[in-house]
Structures are given as structure tokens and as C-alpha cells.
N, C-alpha and C positions, 0 to 999 in steps of 0.2 A: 504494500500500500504506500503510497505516496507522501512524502509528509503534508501538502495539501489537504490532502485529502481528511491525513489525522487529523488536521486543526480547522477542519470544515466546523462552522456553525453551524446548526441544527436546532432548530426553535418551534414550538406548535403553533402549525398554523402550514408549516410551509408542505410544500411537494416534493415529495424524495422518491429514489428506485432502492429498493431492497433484493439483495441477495440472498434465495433461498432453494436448496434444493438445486444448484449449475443456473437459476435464470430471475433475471430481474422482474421485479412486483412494481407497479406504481402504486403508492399511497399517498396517505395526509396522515403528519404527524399528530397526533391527538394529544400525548403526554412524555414528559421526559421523567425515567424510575431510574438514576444511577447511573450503569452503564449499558443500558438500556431505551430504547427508544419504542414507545407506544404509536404505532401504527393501523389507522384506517382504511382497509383498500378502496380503488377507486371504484375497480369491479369486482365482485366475489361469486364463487357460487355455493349454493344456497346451502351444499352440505359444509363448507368453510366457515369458519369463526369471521364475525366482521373485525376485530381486532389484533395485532397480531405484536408480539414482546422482541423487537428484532435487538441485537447487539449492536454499538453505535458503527461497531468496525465495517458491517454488511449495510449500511446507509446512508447514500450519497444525495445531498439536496439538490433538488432540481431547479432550474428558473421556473418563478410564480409561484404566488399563492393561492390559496383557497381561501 
């Protein structure tokens, strides 16, 4: 990882891609728990949790917000 990338901000509200399972998720940050970043997807399906506990290391904020 980039040092960039470590020292990204990440704030709720914003739009990020998560890394999960080899392939990126778009979300919206909902909350921040430690080293942890709480995640709303943009689109889910229905058997999927709408919330998701991503690691900040696997979450890159995107341009815009919600």
C-alpha cells in the first residue's frame, strides 16, 4: 500500500471502494469504530447485510459525497 494511500482521510459521509473477497464494493461511509470503517453499500443484495465492518487498510475514498 502506498503511503498515500495510508494517510488517506476517510470521514462519514464520503464515497469509498472496499476491498473484499479479490474485488472492489462501492459504499458510503456510515461510521468510523477504531481501525475500522463502517460501510453502507451502494447496491446490495437482499441476502447481504446492508452494513459492512471493513479494515481502514481495504478502503480507498472516492471523489464525492453523499
Amino acid at each position: 500500500m502506498s503511503n498515500d494511500q495510508q494517510n488517506a482521510i476517510i470521514e462519514p459521509g464520503m464515497k469509498v471502494s472496499v476491498r473484499r473477497s479479490g474485488r472492489n464494493r462501492i459504499g458510503v461511509v456510515i461510521r468510523l469504530q477504531g481501525d475500522y470503517v463502517v460501510v453502507r453499500w451502494t447496491s446490495s443484495d437482499l441476502a447481504e447485510t446492508d452494513e459492512y465492518h471493513a479494515h481502514r487498510a481495504d478502503v480507498t475514498p472516492l471523489a464525492g459525497w453523499l
